[in-house]
TORPAVO-800715 format. One record per residue (C-alpha): residue number from 1; residue in three letters; x, y, z. Coordinates in nm, 3 decimals, decimal comma, padded with zeros to 5 digits. Example, Ala and Ser with C-alpha at 12.3 -4.5 7.8 and 13.67 -1.06 7.14 Angstrom:
TORPAVO-800715
+-----+------+---------+---------+---------+
:  nr : rest :       u :       v :       w :
+-----+------+---------+---------+---------+
:   1 :  Ala :  01,230 : -00,450 :  00,780 :
:   2 :  Ser :  01,367 : -00,106 :  00,714 :
+-----+------+---------+---------+---------+
***
This chain:
TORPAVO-800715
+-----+------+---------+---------+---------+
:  nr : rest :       u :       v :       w :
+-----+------+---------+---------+---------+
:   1 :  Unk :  20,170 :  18,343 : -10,595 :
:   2 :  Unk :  19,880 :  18,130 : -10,608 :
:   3 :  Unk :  19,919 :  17,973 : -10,974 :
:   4 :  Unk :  20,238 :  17,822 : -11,066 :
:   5 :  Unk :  20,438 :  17,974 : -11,335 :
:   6 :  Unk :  20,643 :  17,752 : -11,518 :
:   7 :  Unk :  20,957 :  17,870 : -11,694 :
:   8 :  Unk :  20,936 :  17,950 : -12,089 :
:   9 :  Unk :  21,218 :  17,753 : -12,150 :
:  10 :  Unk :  21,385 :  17,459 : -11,997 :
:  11 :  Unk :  21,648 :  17,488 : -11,732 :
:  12 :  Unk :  21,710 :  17,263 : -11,423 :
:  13 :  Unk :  21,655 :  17,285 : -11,129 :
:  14 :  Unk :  21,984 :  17,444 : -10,952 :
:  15 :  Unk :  21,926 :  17,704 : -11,201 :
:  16 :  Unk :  21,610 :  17,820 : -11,054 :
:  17 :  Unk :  21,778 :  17,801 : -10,699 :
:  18 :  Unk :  22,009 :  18,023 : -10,863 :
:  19 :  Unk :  21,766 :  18,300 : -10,904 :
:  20 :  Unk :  21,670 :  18,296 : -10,581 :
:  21 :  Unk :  21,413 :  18,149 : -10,307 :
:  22 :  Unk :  21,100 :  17,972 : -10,454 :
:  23 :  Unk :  20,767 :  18,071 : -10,297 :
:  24 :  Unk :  20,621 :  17,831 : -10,120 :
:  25 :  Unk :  20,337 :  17,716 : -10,354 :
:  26 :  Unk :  20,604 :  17,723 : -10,622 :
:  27 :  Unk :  20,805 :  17,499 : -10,430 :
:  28 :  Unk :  20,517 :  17,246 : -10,311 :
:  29 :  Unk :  20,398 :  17,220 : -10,650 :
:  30 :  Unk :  20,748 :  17,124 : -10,758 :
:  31 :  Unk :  20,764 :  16,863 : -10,498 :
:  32 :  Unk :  20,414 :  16,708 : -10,596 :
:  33 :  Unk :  20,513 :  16,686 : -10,989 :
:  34 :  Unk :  20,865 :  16,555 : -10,848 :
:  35 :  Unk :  20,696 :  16,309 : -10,612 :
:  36 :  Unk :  20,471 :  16,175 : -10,935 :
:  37 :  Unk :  20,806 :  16,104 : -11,098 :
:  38 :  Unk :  20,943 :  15,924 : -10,879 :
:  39 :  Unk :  20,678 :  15,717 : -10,766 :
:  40 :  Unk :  20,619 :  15,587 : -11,174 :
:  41 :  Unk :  20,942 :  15,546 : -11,150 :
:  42 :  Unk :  20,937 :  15,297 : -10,810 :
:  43 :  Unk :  20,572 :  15,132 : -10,962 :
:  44 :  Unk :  20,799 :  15,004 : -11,241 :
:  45 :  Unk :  21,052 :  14,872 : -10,976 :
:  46 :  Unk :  21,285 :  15,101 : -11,051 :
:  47 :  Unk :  21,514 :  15,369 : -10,864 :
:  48 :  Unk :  21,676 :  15,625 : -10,943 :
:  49 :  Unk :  21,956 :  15,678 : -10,692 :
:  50 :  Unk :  22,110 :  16,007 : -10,826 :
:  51 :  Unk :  21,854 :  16,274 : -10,723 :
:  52 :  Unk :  21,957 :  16,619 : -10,724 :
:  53 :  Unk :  21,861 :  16,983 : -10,819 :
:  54 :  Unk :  22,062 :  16,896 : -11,096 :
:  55 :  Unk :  21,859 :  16,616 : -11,220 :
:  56 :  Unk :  21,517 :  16,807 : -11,219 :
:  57 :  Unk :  21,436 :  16,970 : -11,512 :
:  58 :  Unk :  21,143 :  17,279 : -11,501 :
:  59 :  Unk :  21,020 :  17,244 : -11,870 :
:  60 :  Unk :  20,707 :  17,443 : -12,001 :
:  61 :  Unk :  20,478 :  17,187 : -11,967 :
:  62 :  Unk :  20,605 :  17,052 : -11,574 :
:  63 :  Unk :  20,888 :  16,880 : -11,458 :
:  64 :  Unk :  21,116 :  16,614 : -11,594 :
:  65 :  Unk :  21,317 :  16,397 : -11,379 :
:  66 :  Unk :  21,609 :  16,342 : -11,574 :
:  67 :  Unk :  21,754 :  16,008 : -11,569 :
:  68 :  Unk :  22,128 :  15,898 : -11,340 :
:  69 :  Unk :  22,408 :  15,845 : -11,525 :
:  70 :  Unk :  22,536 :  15,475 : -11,538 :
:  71 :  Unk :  22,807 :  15,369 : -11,381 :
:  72 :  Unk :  22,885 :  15,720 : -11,182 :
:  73 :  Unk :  22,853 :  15,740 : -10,831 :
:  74 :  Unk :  22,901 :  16,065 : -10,623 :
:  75 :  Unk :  22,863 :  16,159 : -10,275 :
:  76 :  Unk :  22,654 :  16,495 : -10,296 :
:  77 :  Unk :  22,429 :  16,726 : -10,026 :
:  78 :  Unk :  22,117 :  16,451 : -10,126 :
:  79 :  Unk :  22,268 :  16,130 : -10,071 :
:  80 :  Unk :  22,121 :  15,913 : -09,845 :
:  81 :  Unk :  22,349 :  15,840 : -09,519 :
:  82 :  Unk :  22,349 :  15,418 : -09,613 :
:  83 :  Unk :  22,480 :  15,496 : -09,970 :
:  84 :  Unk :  22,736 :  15,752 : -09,881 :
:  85 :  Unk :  22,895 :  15,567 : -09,590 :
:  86 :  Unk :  22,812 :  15,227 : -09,582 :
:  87 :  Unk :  22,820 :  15,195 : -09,977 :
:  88 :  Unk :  22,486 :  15,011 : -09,962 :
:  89 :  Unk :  22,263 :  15,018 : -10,310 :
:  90 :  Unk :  22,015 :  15,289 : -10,344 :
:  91 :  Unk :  21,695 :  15,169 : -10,297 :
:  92 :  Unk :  21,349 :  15,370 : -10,295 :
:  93 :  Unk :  21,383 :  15,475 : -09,929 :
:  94 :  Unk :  21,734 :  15,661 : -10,092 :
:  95 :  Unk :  21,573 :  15,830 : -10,329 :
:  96 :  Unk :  21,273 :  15,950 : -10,082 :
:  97 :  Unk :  21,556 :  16,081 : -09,863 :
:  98 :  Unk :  21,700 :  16,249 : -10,180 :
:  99 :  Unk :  21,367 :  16,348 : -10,291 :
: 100 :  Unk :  21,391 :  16,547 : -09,867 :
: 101 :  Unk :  21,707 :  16,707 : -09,924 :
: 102 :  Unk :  21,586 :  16,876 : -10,280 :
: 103 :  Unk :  21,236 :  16,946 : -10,082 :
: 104 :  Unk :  21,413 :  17,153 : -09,813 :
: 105 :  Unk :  21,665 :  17,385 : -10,036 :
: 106 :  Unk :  21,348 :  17,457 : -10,264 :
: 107 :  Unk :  21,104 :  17,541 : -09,948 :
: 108 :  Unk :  21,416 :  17,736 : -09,699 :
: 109 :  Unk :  21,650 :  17,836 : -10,008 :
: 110 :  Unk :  21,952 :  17,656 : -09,862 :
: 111 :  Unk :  22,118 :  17,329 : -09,802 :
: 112 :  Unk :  22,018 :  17,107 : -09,527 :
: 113 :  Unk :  22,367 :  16,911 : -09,530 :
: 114 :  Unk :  22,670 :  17,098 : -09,593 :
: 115 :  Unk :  23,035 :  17,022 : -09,628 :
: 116 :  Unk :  23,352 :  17,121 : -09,817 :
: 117 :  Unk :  23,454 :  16,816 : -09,935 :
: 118 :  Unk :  23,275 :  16,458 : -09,988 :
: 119 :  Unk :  23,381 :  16,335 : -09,656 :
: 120 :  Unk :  23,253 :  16,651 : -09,495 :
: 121 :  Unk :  22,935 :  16,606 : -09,666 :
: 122 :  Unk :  22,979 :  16,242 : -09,604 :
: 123 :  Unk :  22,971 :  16,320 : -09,206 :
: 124 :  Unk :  22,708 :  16,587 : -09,236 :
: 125 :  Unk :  22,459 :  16,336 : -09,379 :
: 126 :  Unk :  22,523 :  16,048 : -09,133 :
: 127 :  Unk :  22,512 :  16,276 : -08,804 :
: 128 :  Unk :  22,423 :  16,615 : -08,822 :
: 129 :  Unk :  21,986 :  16,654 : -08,800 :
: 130 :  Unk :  21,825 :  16,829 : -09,041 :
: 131 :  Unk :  21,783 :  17,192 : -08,938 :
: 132 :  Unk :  21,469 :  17,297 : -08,925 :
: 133 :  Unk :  21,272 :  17,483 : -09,223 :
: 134 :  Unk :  21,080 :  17,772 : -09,028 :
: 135 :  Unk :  20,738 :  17,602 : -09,007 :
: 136 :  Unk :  20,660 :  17,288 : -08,796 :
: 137 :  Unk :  20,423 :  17,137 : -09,096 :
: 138 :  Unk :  20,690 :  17,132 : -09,348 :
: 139 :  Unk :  20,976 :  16,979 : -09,040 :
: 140 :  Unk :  20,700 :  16,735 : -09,020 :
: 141 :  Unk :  20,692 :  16,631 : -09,382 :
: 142 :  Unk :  21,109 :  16,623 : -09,388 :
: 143 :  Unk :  21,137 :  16,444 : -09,087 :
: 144 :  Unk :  20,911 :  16,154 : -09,265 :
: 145 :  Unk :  21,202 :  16,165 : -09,531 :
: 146 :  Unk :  21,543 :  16,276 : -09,381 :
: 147 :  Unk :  21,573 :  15,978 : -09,129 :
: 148 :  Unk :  21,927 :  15,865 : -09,134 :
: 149 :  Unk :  21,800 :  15,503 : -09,045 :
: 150 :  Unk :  21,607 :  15,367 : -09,357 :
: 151 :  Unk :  21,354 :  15,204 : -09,125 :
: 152 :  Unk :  21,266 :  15,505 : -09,000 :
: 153 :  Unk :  21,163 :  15,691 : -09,276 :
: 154 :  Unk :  20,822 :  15,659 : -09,480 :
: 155 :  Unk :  20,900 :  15,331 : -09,720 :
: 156 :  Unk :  20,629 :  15,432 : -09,950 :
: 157 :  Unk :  20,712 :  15,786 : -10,195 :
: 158 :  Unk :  20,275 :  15,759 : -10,151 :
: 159 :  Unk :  20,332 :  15,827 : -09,795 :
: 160 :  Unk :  20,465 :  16,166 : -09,913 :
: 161 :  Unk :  20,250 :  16,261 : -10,190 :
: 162 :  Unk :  19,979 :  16,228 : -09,910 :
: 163 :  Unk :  20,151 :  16,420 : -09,690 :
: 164 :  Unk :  20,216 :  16,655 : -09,961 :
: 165 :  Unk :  19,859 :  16,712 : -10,103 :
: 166 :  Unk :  19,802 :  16,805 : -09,682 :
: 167 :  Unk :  20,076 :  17,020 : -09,646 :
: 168 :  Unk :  19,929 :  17,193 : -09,998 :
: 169 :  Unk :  19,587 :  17,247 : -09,861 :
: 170 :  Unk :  19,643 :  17,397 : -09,543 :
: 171 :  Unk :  19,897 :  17,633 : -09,699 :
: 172 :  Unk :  19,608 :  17,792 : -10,000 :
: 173 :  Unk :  19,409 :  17,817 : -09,666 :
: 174 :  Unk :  19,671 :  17,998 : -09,455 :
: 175 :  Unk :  19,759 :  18,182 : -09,732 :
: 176 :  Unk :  19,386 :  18,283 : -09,826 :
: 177 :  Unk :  19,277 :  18,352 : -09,444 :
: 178 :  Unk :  19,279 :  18,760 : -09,389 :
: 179 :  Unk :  19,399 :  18,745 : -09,064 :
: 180 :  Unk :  19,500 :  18,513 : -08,808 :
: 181 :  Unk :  19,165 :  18,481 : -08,602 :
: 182 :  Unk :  19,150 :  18,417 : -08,206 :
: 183 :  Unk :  19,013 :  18,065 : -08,281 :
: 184 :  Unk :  19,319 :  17,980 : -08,501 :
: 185 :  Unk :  19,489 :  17,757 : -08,248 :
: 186 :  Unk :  19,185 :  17,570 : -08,216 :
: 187 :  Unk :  19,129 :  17,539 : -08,583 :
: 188 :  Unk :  19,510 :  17,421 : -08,639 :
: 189 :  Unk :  19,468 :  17,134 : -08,361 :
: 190 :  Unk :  19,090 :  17,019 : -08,546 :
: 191 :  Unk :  19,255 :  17,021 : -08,890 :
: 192 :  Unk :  19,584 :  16,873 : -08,765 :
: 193 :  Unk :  19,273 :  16,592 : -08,561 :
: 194 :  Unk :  19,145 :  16,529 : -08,897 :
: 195 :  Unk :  19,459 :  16,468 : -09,068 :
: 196 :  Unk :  19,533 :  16,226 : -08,822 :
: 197 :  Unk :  19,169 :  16,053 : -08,876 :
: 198 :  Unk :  19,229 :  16,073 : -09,245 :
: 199 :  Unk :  19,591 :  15,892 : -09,261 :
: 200 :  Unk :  19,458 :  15,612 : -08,982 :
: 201 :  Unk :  19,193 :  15,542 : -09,225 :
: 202 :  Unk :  19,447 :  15,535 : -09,528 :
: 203 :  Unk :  19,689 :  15,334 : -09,345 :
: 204 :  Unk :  19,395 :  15,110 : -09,202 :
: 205 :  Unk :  19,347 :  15,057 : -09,591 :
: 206 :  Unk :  19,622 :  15,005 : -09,679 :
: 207 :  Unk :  19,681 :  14,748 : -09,387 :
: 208 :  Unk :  19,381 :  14,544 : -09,533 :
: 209 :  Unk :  19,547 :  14,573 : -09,892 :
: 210 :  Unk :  19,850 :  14,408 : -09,790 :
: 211 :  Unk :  19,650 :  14,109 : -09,599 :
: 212 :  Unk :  19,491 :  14,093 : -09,884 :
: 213 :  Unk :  19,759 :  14,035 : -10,095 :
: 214 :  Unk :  19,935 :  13,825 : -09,879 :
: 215 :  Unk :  19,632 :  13,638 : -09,842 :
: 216 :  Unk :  19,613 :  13,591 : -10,235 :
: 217 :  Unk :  19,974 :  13,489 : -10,250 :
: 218 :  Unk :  19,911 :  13,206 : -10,010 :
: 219 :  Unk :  19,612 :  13,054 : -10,180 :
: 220 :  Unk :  19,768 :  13,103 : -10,480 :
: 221 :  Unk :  20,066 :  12,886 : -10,334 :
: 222 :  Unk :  19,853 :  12,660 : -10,222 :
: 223 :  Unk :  19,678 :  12,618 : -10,558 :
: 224 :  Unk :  20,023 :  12,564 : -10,725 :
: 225 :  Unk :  20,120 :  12,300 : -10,525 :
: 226 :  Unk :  19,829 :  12,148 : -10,550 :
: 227 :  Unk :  19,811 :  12,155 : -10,957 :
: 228 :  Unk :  20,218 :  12,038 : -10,873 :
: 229 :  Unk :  20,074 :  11,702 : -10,732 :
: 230 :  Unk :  19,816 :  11,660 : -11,017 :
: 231 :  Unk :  20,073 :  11,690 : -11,247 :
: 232 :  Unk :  20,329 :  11,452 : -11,092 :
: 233 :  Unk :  20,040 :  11,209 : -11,018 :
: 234 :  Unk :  19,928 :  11,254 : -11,396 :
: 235 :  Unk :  20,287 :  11,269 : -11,516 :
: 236 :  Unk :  20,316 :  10,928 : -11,347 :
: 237 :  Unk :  20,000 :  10,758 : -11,539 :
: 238 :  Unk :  20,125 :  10,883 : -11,853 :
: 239 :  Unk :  20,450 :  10,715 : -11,850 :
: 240 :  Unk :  20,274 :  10,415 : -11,716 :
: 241 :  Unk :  20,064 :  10,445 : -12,051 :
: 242 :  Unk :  20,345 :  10,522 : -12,215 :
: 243 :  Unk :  20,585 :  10,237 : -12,118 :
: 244 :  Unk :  20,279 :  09,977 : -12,198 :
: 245 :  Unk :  20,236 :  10,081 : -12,569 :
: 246 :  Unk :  20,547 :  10,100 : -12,593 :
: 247 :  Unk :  20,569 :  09,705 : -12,533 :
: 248 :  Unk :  20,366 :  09,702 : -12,850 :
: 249 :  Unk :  20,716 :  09,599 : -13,037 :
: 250 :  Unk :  20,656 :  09,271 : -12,820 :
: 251 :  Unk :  20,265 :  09,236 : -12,927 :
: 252 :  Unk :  20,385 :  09,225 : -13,272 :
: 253 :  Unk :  20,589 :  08,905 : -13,265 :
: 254 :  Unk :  20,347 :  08,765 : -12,997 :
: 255 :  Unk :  20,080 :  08,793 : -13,249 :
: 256 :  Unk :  20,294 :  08,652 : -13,546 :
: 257 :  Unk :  20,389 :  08,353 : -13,369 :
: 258 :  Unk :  20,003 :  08,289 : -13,314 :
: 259 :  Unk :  19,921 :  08,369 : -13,642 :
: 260 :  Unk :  20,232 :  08,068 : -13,701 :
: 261 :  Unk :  20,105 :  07,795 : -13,480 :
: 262 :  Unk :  19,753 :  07,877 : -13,655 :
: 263 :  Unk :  19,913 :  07,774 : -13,999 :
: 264 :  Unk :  20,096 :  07,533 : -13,868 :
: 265 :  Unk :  19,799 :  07,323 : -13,692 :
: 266 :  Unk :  19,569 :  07,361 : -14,027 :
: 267 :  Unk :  19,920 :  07,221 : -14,206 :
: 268 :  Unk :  19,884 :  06,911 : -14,012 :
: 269 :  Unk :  19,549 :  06,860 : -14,045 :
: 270 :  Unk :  19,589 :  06,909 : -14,411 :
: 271 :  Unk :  19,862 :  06,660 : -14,382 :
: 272 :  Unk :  19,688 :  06,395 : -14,185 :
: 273 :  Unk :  19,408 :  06,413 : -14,391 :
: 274 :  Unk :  19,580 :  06,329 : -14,722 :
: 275 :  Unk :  19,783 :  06,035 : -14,558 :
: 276 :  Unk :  19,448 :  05,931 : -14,420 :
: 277 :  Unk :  19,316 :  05,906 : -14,820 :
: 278 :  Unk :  19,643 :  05,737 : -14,927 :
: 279 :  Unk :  19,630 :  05,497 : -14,690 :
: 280 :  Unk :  19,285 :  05,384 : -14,799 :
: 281 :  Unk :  19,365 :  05,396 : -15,162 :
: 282 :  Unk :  19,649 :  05,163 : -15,099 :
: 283 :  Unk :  19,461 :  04,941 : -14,888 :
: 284 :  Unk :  19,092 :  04,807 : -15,050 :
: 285 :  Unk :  18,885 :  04,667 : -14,852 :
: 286 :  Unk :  18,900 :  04,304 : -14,764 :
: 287 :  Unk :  18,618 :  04,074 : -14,669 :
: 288 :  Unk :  18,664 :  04,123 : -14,303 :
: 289 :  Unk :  18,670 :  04,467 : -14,314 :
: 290 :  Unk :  18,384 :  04,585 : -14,586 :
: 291 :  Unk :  18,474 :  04,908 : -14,756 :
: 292 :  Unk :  18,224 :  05,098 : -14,613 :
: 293 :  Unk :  18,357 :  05,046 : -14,248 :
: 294 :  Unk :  18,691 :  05,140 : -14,350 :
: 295 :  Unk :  18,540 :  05,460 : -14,508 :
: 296 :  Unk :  18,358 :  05,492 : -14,205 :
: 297 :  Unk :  18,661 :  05,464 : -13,974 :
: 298 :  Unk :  18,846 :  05,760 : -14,190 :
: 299 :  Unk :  18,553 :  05,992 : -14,124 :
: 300 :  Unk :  18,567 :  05,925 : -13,770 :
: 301 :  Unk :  18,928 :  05,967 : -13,733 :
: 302 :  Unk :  18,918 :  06,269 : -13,965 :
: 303 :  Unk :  18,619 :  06,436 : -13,766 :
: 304 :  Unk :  18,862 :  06,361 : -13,442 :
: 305 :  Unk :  19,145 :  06,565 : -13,624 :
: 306 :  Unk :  18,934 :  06,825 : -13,729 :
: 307 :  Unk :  18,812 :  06,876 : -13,371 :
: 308 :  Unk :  19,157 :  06,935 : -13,233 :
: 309 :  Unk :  19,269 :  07,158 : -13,529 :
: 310 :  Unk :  18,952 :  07,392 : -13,413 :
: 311 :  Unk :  19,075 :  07,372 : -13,080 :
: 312 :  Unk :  19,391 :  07,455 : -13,132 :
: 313 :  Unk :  19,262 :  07,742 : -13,390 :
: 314 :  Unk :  19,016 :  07,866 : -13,128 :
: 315 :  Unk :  19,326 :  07,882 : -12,875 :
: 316 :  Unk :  19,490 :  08,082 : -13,045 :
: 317 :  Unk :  19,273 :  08,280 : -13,166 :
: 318 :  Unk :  19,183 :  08,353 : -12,810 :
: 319 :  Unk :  19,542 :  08,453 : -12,728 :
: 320 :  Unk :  19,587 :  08,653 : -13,058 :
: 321 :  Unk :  19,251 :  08,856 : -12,916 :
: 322 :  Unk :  19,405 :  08,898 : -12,591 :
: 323 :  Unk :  19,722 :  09,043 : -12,763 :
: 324 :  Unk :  19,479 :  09,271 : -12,950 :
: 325 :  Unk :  19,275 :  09,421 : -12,609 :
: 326 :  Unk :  19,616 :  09,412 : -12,438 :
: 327 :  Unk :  19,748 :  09,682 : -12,735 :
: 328 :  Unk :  19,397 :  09,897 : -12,782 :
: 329 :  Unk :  19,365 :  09,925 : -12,379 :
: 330 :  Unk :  19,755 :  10,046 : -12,339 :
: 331 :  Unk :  19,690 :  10,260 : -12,661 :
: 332 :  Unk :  19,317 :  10,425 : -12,473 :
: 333 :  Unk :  19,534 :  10,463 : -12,156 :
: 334 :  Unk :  19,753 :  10,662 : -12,286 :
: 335 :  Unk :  19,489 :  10,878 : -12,485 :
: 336 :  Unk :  19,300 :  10,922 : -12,188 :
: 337 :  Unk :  19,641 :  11,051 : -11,984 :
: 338 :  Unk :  19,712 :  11,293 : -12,245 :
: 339 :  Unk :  19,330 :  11,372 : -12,249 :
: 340 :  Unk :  19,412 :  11,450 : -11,865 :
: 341 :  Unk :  19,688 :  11,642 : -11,919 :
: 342 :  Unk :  19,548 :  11,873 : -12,117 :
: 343 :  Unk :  19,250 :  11,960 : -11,939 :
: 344 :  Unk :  19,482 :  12,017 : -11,625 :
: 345 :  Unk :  19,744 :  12,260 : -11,817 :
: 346 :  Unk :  19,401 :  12,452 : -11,887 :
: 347 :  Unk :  19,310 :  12,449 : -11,564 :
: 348 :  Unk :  19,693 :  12,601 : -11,475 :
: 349 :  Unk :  19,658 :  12,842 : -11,726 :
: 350 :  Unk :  19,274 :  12,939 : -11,601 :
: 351 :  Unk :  19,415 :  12,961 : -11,224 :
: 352 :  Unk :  19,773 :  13,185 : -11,328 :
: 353 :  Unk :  19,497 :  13,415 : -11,542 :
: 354 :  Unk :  19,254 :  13,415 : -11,215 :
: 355 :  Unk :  19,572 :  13,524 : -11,004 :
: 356 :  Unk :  19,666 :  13,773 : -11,226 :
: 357 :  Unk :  19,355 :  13,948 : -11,282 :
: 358 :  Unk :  19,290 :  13,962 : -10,867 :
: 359 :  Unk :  19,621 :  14,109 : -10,833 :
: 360 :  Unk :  19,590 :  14,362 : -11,061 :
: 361 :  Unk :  19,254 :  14,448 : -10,899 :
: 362 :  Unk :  19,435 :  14,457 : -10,551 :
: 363 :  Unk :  19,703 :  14,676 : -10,701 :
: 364 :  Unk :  19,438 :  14,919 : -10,864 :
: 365 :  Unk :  19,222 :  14,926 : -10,559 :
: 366 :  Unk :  19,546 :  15,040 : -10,365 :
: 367 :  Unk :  19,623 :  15,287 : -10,599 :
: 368 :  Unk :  19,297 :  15,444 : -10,609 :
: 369 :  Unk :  19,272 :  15,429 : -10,241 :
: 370 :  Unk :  19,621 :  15,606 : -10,195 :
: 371 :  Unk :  19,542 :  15,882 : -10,417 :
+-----+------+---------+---------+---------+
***
């Protein structure tokens, strides 16, 4: 069959096993459209951890993988070996063994774990091997999948869409070759070369990829520490600034009590003065002291008394100005600090957006260069 015929109506997966073997491009198609749901599924940092013929559904338009059922968890034929015995969560490198076991009973027609009862099953999956499917390309894909370490399986559901789309090619060509030619063992060990060539470069790739992104995370570290320390050294000035305004409750009083000694001084004057004028309206002059000496006396003594009230007026008007810069500098500091702290949350904001964009990049350049 070289186009894949997709059932009228939807049934699941176990029921097409029912009906018999799939053909093989039947069954690698399957396992690409089944391989495309699960890696959406891992992209959004998800798993699904409950894969079986049961949870595939063959629909007119593809395949749906249907999704687990909370809460329920079930030792079947497609479990991986660290969930069923050691109770361990399912993670994606579960569901990519999973993803195996379904692979291999839609490729050979039959289970590659077996067992009567859970623990049976149970057993099966942590020691027996896989048995092998017939053909030496396909035992190559599984064995990628059906480690019973997790660390020794591929960690990436990519890894097997790759393999996949490999396994897929050479089968249309075996399939579409007349005859086996003389030259075929030749022609198996050049393709099987260039598949080789073609993953080193992929994983070369994807090798740089991940520097790259680890490269990005540590600048981008480095960058948030760094905009840490402005902040905490800004953070700092600010409630400097902040603790001099707010000594602006003691400029207040400092500045009335000025604006007090001011009045008082000019009272005094005021008060000298007038005693000054009584004194010489109760005294007239007398012939040894001519009127116009005592006059001139009270101007003199008046001009001295004027001089130290503008003294005294110009002292504290000095210290009422001083008051006055004290306030508008504490008040500017603190404007400027704010000022500061803006600019530098933009700058944050500028740098997160910068990180963000260059990781999505990264992530869409690996994407494009594992597909």
């Amino acid at each position: 069959m070289n186009t894949l015929e997709f059932p009228t109506t939807t049934k699941t997966l176990r029921q097409r096993l029912g009906e018999g073997r799939i053909p093989v491009q039947d069954g690698l198609r399957y396992a690409a459209l089944l391989a495309e749901a699960l890696r959406k599924l891992h992209d959004d940092g998800r798993v699904h951890g409950s894969i079986t013929p049961d949870a595939v559904a063959l629909t007119a338009e593809g395949l749906d993988l249907l999704p687990a059922v909370p809460g329920i968890v079930r030792v079947t034929a497609y479990t991986a070996p660290e969930v069923a015995a050691d109770h361990k969560p399912a993670d994606a490198r579960s569901d990519i063994f999973s993803f195996g076991a379904v692979v291999f009973e839609m490729l050979t027609g039959r289970r590659a774990f077996e067992g009567e009862t859970d623990s049976a099953i149970a057993e099966s999956l942590c020691g027996a091997p896989a048995p092998p499917s017939g053909s030496p390309a396909v035992d190559r894909l599984l064995a990628g999948c059906l480690g019973k370490d997790p660390g020794t399986r591929w960690q990436r559901i990519q890894k097997v869409q790759l393999e996949l789309k490999l396994l897929t090619a050479a089968s249309r060509r075996a399939s579409a070759a007349p005859a086996p030619a003389r030259g075929s063992t030749v022609s198996d060990a050049a393709f099987r070369e260039e598949m080789a060539q073609f993953e080193a470069r992929v994983n070369a790739k994807l090798q740089a990829h991940e520097q790259a992104g680890v490269e990005i995370q540590r600048s981008a570290g480095e960058a948030v520490n760094s905009l840490r320390a402005q902040l905490s050294a800004l953070g700092e000035q600010l409630s400097a600034a902040q603790e001099q305004v707010g000594r602006e409750s003691d400029v207040g009083p400092a500045i009335e009590a000025a604006g007090e000694r001011i009045a008082a001084h000019a009272q005094r004057g005021i008060d000298s003065l007038s005693e000054r004028i009584t004194f010489l309206e109760q005294n007239p002059a007398t012939p040894s002291e001519p009127l116009a000496a005592q006059v001139e006396t009270g101007l003199e003594n008046l001009r001295e008394q004027l001089t130290e009230l503008h003294n005294h007026v110009a002292a504290d008007m000095h210290e009422f100005e001083l008051n006055l810069k004290a306030q508008s500098g504490a008040i500017d500091s603190a404007r400027t600090a704010m000022a500061q702290t803006d600019d530098l949350v933009e700058r944050v904001v500028e740098a997160l957006e910068s990180l963000q964009s260059t990781v999505l990049e990264q992530s869409e350049d690996r994407v494009l260069a594992l597909n």
